[in-house]
C-alpha positions as CSV (number, residue, x, y, z in Angstrom):
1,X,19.0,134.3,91.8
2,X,17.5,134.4,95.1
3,X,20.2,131.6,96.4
4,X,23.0,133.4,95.5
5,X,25.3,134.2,97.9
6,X,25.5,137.9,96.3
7,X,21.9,138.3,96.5
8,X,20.7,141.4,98.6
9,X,17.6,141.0,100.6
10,X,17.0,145.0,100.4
11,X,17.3,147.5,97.8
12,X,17.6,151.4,97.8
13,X,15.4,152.2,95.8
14,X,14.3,150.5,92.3
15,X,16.7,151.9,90.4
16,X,19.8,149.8,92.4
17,X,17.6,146.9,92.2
18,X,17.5,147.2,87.9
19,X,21.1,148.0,88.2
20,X,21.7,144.9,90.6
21,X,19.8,142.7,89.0
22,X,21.2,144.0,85.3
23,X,24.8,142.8,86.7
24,X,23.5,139.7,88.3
25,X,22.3,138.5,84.6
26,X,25.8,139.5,82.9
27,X,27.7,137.7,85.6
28,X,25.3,134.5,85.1
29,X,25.7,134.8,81.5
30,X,29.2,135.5,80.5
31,X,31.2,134.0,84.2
32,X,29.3,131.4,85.9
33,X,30.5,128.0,85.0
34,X,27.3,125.9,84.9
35,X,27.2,122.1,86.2
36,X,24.2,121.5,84.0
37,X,26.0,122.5,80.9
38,X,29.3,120.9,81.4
39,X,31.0,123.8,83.5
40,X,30.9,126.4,80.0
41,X,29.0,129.5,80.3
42,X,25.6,129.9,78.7
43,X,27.0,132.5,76.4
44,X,29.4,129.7,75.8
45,X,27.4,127.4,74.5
46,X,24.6,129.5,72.7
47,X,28.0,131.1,70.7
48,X,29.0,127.4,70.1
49,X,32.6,128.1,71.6
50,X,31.2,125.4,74.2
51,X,32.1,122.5,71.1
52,X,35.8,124.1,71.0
53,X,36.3,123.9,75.1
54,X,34.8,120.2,75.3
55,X,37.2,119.5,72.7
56,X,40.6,121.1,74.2
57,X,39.4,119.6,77.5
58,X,39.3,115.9,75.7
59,X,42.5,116.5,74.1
60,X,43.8,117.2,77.5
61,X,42.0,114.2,79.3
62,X,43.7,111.0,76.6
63,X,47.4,113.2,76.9
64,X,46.9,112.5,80.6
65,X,45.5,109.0,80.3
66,X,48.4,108.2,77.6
67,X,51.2,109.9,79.8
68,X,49.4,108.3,83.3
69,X,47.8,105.0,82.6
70,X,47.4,104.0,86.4
């Protein structure tokens, strides 16, 4: 958390810093595309829609290797 780029070095009071961090988590959760995890959100892949995106994304990787062989 602490090397994200949205990460505030000072907080109001600790109210804004519950709120921050409460919108940091939902962020990390449901729109950050992880490297570890294939680029799928963790959300993604505890829901097991993860299985459904590696899938499209193979289907779309052998179209282009049929329809571009070089």
């Amino acid at each position: 958390m602490k090397y994200s780029s949205k990460y505030l070095l000072r907080f109001r009071d600790i109210e804004h810093a519950r709120d921050w961090k409460a919108d940091f988590v939902n962020w990390y959760n449901t729109e950050h595309l992880h490297s570890s995890i294939s680029y799928v959100t963790p959300n993604e892949m505890r829901s097991g829609k993860a299985y459904g995106i590696f899938n499209k994304r193979n289907e779309v990787m052998e179209t282009a290797k049929i329809q571009h062989p070089g």
